[in-house]
LOVEXKE-19469 format. One record per residue: chain; x, y, z of N, C-alpha, C in turn; residue in three letters; residue number from 0. Coordinates in pm, 1 decimal. Example, Ala and Ser with C-alpha at 12.3 -4.5 7.8 and 13.67 -1.06 7.14 Angstrom:
REM residues 2
R   chain        nxx        nyy        nzz       caxx       cayy       cazz        cxx        cyy        czz   resn   resi
R       A     1319.0     -569.0      780.0     1230.0     -450.0      780.0     1320.0     -330.0      780.0    ALA      0
R       A     1285.0     -225.0      708.0     1367.0     -106.0      714.0     1290.0        3.0      787.0    SER      1
***
This chain:
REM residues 227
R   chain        nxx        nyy        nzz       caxx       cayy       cazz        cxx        cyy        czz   resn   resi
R       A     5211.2      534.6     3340.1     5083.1      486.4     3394.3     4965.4      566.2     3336.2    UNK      0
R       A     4988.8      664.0     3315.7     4873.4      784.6     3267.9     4873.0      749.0     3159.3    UNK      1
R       A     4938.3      731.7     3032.4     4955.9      661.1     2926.4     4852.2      545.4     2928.3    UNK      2
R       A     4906.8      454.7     2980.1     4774.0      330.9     3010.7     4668.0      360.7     3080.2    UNK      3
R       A     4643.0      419.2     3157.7     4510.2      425.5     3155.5     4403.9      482.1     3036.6    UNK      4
R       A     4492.3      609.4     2969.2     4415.3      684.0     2901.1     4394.4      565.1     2748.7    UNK      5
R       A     4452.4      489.8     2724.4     4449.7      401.7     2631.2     4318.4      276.8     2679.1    UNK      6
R       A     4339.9      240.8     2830.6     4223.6      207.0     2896.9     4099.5      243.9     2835.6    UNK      7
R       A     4102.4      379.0     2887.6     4009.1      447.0     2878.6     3925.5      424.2     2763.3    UNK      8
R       A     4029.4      454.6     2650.9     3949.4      467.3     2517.2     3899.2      324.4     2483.3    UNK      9
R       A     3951.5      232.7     2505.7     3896.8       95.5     2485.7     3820.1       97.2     2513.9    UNK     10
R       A     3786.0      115.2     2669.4     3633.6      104.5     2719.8     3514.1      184.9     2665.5    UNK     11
R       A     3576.0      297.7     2603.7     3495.3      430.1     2483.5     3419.7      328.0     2407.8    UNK     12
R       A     3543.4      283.6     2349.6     3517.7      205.6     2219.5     3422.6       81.0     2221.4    UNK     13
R       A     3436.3        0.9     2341.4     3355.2      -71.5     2356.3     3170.2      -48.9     2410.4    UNK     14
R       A     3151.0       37.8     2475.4     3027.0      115.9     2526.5     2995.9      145.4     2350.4    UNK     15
R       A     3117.5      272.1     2243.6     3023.8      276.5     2117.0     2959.0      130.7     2107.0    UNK     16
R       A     3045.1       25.9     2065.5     2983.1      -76.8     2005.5     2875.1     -109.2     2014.1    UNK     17
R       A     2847.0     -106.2     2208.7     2682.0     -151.7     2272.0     2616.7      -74.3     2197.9    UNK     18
R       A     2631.3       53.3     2222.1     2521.4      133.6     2184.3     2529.4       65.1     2042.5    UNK     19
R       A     2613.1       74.3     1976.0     2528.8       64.9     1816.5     2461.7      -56.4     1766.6    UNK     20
R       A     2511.3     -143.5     1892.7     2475.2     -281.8     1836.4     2274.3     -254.3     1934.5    UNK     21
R       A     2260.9     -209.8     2024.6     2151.3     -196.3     2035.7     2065.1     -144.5     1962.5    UNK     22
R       A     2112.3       -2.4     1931.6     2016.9      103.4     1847.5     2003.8       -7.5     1707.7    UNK     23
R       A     2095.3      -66.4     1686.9     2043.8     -192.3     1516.9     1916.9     -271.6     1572.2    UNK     24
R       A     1938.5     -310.0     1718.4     1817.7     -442.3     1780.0     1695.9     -346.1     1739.3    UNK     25
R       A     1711.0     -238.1     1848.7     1574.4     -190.6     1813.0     1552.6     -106.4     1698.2    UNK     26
R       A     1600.1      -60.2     1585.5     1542.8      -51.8     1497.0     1485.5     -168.5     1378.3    UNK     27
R       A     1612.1     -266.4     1435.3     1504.1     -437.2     1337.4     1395.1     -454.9     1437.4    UNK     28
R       A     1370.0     -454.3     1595.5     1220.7     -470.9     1651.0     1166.3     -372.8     1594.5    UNK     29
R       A     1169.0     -261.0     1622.9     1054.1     -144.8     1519.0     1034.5     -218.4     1381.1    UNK     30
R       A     1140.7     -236.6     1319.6     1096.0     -255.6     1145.2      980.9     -384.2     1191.3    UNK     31
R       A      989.8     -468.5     1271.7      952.9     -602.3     1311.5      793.6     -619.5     1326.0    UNK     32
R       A      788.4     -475.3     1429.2      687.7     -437.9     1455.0      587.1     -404.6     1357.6    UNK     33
R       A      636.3     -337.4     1276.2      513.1     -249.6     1150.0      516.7     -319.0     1001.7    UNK     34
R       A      614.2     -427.2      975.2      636.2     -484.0      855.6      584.3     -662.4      865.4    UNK     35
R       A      520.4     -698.6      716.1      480.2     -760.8      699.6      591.7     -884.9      724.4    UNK     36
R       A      644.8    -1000.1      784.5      716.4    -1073.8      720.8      723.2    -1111.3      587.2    UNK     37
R       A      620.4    -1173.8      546.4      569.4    -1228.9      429.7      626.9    -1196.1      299.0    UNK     38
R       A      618.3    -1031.6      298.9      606.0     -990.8      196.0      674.4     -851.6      218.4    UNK     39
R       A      739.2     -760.0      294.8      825.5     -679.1      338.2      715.4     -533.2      319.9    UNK     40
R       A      636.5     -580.3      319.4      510.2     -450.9      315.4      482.1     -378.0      439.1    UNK     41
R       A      459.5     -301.8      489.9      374.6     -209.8      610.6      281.7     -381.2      666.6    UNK     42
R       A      264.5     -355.2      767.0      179.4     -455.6      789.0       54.7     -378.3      830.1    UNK     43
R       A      -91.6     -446.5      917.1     -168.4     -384.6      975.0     -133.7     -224.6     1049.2    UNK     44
R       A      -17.7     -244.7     1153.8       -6.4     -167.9     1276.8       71.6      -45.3     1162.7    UNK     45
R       A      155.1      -71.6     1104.1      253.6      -45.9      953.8      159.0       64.7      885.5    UNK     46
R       A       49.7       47.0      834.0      -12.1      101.8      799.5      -89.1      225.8      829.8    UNK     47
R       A      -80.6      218.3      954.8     -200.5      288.7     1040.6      -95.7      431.3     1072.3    UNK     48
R       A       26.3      367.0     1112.0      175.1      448.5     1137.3      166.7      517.5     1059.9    UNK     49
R       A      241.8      486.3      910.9      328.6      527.5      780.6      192.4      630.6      694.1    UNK     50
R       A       96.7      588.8      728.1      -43.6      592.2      623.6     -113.3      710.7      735.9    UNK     51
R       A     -120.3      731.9      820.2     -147.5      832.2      955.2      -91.6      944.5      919.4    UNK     52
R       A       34.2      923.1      903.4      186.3     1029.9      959.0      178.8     1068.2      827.8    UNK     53
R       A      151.3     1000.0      709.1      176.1     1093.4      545.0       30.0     1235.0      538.0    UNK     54
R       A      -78.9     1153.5      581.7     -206.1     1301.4      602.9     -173.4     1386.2      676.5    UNK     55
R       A     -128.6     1319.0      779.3     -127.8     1454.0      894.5      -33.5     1529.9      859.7    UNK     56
R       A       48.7     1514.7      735.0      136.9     1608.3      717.8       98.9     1680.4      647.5    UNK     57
R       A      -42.1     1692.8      593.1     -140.4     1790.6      526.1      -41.6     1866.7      358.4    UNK     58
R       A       29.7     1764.3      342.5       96.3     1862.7      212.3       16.8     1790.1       23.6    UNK     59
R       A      -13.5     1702.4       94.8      -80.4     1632.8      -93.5     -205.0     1559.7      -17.0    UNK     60
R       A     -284.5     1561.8     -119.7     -404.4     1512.7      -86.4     -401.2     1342.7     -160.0    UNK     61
R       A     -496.4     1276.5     -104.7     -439.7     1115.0     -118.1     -559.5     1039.8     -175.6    UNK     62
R       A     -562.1      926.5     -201.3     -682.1      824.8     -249.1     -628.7      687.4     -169.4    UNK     63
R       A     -720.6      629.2     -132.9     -733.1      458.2      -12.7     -764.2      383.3     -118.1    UNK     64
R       A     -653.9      328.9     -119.7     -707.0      181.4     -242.9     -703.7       30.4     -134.4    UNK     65
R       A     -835.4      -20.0     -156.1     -827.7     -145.7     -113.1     -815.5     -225.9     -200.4    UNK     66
R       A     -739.6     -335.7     -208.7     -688.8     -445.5     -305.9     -761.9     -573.2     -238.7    UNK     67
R       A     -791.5     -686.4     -299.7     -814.3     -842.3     -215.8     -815.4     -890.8     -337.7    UNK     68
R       A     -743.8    -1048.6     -322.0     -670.9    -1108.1     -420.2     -802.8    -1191.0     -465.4    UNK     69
R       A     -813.1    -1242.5     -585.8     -953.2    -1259.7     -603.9     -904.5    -1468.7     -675.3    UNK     70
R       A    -1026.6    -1544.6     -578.9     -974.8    -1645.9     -608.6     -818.7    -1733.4     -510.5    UNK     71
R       A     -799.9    -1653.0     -410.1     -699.2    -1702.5     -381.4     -679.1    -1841.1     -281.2    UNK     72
R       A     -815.2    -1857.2     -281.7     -829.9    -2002.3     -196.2     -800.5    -2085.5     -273.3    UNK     73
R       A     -835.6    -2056.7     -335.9     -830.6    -2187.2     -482.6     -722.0    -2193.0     -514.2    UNK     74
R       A     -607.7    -2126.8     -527.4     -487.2    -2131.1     -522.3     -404.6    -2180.1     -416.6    UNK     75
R       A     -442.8    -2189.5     -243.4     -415.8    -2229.3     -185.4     -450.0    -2373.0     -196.3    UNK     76
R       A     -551.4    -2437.4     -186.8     -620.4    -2579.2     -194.7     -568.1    -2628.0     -327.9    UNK     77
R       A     -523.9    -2572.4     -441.5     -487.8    -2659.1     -546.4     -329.0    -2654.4     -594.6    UNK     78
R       A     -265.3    -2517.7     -500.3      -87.9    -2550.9     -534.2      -41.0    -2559.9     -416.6    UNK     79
R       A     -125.2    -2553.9     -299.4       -6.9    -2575.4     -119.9      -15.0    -2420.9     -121.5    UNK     80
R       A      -12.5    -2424.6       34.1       48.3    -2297.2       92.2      174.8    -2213.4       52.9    UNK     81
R       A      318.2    -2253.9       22.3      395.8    -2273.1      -29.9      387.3    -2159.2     -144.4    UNK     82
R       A      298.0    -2213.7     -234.0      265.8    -2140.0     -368.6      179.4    -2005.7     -326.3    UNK     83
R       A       94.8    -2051.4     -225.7       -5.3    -1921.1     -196.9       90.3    -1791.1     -142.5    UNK     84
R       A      197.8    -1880.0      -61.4      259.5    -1765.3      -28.5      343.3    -1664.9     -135.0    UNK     85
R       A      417.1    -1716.5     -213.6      487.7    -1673.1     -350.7      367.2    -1611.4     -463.7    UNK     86
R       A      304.0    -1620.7     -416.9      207.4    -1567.8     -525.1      141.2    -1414.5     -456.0    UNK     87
R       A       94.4    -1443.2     -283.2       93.3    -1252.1     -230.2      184.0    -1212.8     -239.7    UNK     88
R       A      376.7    -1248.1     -249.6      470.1    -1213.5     -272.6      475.7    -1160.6     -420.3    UNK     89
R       A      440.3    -1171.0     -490.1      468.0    -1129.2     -644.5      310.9    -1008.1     -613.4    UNK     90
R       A      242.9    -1013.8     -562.8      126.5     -935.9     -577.4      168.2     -826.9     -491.9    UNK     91
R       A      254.1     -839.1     -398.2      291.9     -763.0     -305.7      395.8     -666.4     -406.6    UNK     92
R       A      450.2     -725.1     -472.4      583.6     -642.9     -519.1      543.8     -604.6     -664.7    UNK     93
R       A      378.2     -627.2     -736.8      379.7     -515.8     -851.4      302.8     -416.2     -779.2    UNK     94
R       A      241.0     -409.8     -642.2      192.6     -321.6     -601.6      307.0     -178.3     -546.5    UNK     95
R       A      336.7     -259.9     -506.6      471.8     -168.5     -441.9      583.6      -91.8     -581.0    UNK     96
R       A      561.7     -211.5     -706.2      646.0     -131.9     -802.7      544.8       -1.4     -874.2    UNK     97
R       A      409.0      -62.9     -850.4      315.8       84.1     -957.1      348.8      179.2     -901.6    UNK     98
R       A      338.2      176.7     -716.0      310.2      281.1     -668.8      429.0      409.0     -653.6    UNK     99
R       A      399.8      534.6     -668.6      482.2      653.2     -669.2      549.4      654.0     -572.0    UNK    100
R       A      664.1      762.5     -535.9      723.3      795.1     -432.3      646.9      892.7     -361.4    UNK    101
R       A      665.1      846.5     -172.7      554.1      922.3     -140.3      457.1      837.1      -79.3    UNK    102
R       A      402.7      697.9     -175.9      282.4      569.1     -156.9      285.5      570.4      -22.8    UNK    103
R       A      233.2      472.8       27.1      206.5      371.1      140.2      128.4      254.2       97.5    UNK    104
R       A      241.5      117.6       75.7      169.7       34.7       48.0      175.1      -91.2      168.7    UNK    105
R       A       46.6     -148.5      219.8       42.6     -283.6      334.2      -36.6     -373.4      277.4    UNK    106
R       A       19.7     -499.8      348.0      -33.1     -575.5      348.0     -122.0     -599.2      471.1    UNK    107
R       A     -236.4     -579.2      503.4     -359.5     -552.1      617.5     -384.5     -684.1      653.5    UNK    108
R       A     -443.7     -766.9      561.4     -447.3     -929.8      563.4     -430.1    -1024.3      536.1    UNK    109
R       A     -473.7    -1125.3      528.6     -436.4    -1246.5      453.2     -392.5    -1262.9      320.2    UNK    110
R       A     -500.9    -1174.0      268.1     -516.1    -1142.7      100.2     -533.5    -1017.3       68.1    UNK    111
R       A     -511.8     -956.9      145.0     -575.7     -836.1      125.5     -463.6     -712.4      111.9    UNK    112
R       A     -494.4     -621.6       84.9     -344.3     -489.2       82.1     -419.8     -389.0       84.9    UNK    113
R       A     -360.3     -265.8      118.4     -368.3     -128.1      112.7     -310.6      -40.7       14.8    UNK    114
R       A     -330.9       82.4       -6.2     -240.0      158.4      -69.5     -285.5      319.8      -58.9    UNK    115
R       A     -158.2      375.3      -23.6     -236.6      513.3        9.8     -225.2      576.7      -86.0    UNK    116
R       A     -240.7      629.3     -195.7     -169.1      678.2     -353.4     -163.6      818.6     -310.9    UNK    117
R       A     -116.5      929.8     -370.9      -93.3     1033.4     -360.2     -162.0     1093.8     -484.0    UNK    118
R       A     -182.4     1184.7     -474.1     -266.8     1281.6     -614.6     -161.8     1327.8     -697.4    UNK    119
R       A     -152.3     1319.9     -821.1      -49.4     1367.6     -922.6      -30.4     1548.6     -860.5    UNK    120
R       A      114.1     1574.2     -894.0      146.8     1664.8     -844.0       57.1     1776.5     -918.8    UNK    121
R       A       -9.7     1860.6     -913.5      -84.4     1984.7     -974.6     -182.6     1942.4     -993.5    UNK    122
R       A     -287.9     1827.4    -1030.4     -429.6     1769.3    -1046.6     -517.4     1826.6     -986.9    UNK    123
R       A     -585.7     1895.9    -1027.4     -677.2     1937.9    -1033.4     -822.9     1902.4     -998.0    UNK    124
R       A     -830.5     1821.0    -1032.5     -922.1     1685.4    -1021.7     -934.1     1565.6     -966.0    UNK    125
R       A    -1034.9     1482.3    -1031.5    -1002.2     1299.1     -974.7     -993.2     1280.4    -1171.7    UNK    126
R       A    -1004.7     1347.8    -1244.9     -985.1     1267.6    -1350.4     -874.1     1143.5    -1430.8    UNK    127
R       A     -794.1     1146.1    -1356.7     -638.7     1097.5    -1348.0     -678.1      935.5    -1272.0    UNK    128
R       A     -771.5      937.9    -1162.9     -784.2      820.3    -1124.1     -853.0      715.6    -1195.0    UNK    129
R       A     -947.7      721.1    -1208.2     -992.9      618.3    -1324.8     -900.7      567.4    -1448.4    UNK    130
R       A     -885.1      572.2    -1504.9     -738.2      462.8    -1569.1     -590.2      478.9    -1502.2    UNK    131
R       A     -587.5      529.1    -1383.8     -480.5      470.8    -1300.0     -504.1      339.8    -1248.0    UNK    132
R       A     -648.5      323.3    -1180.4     -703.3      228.8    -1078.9     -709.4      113.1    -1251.1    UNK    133
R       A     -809.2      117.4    -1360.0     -812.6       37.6    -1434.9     -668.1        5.9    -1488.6    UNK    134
R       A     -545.1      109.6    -1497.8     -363.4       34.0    -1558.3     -346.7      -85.0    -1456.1    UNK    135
R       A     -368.2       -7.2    -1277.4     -309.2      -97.1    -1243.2     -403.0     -251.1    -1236.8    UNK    136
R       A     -514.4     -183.8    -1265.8     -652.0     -371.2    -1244.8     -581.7     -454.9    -1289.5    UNK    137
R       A     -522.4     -392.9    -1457.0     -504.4     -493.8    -1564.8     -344.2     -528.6    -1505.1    UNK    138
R       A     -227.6     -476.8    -1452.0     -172.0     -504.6    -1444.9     -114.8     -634.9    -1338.5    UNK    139
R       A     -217.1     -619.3    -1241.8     -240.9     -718.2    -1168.5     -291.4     -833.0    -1185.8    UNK    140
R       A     -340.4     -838.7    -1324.3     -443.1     -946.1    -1373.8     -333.6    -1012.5    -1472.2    UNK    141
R       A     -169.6     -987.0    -1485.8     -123.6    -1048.5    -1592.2      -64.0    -1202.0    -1509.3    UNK    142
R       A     -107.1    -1321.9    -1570.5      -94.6    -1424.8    -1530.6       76.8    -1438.9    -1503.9    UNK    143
R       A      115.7    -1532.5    -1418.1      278.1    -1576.8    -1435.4      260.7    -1671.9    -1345.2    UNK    144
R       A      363.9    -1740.9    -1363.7      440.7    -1885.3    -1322.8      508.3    -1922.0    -1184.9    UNK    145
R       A      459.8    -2025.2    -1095.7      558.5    -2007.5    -1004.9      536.7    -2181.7     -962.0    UNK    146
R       A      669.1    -2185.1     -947.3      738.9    -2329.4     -967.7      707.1    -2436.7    -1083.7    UNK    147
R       A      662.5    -2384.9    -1195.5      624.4    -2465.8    -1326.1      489.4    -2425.4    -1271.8    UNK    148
R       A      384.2    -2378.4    -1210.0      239.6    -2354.9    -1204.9      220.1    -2246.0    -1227.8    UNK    149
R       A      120.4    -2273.5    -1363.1       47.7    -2086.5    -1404.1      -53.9    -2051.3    -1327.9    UNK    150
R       A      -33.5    -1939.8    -1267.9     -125.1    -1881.9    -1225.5     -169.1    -1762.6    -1226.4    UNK    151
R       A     -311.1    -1749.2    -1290.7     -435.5    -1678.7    -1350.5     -523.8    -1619.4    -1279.9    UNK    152
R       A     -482.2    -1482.3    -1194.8     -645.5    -1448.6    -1069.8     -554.2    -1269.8    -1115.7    UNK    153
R       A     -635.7    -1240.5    -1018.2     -629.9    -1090.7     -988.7     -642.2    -1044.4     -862.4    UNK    154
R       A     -678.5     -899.8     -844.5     -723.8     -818.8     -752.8     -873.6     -754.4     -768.5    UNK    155
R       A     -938.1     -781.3     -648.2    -1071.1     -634.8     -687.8     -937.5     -524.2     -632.1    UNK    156
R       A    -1045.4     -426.0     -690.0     -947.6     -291.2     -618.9    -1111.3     -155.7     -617.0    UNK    157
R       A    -1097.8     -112.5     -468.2    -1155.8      -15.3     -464.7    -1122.4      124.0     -410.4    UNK    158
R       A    -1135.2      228.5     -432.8    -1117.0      338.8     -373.2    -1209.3      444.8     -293.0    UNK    159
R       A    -1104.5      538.3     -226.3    -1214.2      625.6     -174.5    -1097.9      789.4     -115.6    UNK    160
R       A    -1179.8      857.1     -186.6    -1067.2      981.7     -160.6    -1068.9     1026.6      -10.9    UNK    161
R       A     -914.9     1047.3       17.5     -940.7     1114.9      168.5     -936.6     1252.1      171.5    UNK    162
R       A    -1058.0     1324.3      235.2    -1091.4     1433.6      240.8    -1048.8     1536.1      345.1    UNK    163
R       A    -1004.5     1415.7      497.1    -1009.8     1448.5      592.6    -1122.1     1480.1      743.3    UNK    164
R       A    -1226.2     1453.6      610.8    -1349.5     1439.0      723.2    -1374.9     1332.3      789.8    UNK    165
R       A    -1316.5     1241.8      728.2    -1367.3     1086.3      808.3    -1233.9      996.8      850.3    UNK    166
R       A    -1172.0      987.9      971.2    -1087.6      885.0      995.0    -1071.6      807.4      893.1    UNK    167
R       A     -943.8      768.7      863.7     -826.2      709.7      764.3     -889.2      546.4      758.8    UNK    168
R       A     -950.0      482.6      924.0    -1033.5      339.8      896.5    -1152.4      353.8      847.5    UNK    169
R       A    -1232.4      458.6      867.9    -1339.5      507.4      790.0    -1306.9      514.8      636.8    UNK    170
R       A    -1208.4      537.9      594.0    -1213.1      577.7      463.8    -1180.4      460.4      421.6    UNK    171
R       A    -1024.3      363.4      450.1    -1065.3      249.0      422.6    -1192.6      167.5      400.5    UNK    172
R       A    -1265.3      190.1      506.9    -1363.2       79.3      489.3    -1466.9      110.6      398.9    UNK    173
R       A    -1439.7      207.8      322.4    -1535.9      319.2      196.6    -1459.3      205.2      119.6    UNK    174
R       A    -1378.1      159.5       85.6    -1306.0      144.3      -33.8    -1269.8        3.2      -38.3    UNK    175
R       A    -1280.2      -22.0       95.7    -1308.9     -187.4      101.3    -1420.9     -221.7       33.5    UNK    176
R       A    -1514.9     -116.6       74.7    -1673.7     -199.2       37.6    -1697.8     -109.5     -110.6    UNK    177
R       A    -1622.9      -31.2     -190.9    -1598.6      -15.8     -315.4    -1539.6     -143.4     -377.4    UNK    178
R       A    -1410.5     -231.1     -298.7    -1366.9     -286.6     -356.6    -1461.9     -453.1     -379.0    UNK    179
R       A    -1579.4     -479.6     -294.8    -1630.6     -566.1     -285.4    -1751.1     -508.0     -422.6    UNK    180
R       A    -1772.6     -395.4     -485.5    -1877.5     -398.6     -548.8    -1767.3     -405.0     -694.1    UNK    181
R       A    -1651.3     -434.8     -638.9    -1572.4     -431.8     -773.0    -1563.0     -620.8     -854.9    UNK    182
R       A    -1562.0     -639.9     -724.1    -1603.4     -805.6     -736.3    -1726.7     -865.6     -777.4    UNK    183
R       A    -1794.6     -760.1     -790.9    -1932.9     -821.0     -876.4    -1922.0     -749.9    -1019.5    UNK    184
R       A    -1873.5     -652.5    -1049.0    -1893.5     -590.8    -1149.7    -1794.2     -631.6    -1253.3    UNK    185
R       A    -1672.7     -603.5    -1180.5    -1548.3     -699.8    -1233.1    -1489.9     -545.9    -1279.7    UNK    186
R       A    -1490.7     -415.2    -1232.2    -1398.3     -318.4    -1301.9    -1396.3     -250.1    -1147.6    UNK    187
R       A    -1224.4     -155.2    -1135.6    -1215.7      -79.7    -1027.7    -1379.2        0.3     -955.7    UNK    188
R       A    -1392.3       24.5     -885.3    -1509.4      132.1     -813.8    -1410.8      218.5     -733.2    UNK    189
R       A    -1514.0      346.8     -704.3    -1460.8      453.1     -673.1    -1602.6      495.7     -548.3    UNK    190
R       A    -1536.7      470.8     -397.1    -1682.3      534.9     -347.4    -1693.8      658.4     -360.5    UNK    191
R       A    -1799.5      711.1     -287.4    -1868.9      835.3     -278.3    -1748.5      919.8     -197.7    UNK    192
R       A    -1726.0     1056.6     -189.7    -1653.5     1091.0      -80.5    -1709.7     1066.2       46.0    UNK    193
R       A    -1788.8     1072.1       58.2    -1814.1     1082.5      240.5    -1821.6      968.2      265.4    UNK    194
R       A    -1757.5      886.8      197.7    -1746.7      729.6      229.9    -1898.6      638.0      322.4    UNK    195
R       A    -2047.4      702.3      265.1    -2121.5      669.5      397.2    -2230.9      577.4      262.3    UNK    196
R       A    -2273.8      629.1      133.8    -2328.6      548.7       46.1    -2265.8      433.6      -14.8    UNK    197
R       A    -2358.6      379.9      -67.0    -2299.0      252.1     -178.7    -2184.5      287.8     -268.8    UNK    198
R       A    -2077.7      220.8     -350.9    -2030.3      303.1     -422.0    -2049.2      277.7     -537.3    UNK    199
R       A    -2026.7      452.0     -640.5    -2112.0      417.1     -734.6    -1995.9      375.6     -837.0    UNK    200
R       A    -2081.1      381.7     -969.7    -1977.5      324.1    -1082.2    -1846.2      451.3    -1113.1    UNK    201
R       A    -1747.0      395.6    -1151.0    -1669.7      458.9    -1225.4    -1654.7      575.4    -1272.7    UNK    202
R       A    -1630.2      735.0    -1257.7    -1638.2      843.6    -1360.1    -1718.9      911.1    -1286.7    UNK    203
R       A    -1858.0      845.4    -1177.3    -1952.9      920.5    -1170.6    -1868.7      986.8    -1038.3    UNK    204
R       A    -1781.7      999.2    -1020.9    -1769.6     1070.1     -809.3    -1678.4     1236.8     -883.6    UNK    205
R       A    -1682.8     1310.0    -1000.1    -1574.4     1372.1     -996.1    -1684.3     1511.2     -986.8    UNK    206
R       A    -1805.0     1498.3    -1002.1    -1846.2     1614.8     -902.8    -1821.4     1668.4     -760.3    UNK    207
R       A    -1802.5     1579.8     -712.3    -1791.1     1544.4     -565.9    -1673.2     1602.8     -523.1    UNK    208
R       A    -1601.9     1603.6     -585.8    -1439.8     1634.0     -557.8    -1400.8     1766.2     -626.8    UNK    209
R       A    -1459.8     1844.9     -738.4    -1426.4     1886.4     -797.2    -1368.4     2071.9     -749.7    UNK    210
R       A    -1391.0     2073.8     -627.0    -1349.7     2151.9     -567.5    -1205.9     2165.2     -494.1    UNK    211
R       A    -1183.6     2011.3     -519.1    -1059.9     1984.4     -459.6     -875.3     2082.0     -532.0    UNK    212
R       A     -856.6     2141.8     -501.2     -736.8     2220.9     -572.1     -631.9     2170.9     -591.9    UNK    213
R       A     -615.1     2037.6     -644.6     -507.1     1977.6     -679.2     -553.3     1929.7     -819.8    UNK    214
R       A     -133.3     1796.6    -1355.1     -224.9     1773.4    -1435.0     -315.9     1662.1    -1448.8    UNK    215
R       A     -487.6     1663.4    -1458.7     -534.5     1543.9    -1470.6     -475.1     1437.6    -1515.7    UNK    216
R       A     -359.3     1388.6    -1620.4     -305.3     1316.3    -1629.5     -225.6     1253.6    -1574.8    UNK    217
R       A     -243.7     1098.9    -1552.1     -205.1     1007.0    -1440.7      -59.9      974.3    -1497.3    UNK    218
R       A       29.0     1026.0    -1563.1      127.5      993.5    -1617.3      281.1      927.9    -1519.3    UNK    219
R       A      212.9      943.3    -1383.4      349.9      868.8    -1284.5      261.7      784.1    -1230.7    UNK    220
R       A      170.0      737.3    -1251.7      118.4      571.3    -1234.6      129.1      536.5    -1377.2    UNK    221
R       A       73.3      592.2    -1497.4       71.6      492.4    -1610.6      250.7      441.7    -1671.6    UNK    222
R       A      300.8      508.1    -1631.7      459.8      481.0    -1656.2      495.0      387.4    -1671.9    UNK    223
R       A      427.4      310.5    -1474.0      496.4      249.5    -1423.7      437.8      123.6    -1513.0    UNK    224
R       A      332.9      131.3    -1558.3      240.5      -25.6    -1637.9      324.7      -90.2    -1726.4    UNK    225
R       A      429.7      -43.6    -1763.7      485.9      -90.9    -1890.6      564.3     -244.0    -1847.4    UNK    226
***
């Protein structure tokens, strides 16, 4: 009898593991559920704020806010279906996610729109490294391709804005959002100001600004990835 029960026993062990593991899977697909894009398997809004929060506050590399928005993409909706619009933030979603380093944080925030938290090349010294990182990846985003027999020809603006730590992480976004909107008139990456509070200016001009920052200028683990 002691025999059977203790064999009992373990069944019932065995079955309680199962719950548990079959729960702890539920809620880690609701968590993933929670912070990930369907769409496009990116950080989503809430995703972002998490993953993109938790990498500063860990105060070990200093970072740059890239805002992305797909340029033209209505027109892509109204002239190939939804369908296509969707396969097309899907391919935009996944060269963003392939430029970016280990370390990134890349979301999708909106409709059209994405994030990216980049990390500063390991030893940089500078911001000199960013400016033809932000222009590899412009162009790389700008290379046309095909989806379902339809070519399609658009891009990204893309703007930035270094995080310093003085200004909340939506603050700094929204530096680099509205970098990325003066990128849409000009038609080349922008780079705001640090204190994310002026217009932003052109290209090259912000590396006074930073130049105190103690983090080689060469962008050589973003340009890698362009090939």
């Amino acid at each position: 009898m002691q025999v059977v029960v203790t064999v009992a026993g373990w069944g019932i062990a065995a079955a309680l593991g199962v719950l548990c593991l079959r729960q702890s899977a539920r809620t880690r697909a609701a968590r993933y559920a929670i912070l990930h894009d369907a769409r496009t398997g990116l950080f989503n809004a809430d995703g972002w704020e998490h993953a993109a929060g938790a990498a500063i506050r860990a105060g070990t590399r200093w970072w740059v806010a890239i805002a992305a928005d797909a340029d033209g993409f209505k027109a892509v909706n109204d002239s190939l279906g939804h369908a296509v619009g969707h396969r097309v933030l899907a391919e935009y979603a996944r060269r963003l996610a392939e430029f970016a380093p280990r370390g990134a944080v890349v979301a999708r925030t909106g409709g059209d729109e994405f994030a990216v938290l980049l990390p500063f090349p390991r030893h940089a010294t500078d911001t000199s490294w960013l400016d033809p990182t932000l222009t590899t990846l412009h162009h790389r985003l700008r290379r046309p391709f095909v989806v379902d027999g339809a070519p399609v020809a658009m891009g990204m603006s893309l703007g930035a804005a270094i995080v310093t730590g003085r200004l909340p992480l939506d603050q700094v976004l929204d530096a680099a959002d509205h970098a990325m909107y003066e990128c849409k008139r000009a038609g080349i990456p922008q780079i705001a100001p640090v204190d994310g509070r002026a217009p932003a200016r052109r290209r090259g001009d912000h590396t006074r600004d930073v130049k105190h920052h103690p983090h080689p200028t060469l962008p050589a683990a973003y340009l890698k990835k362009a090939a």
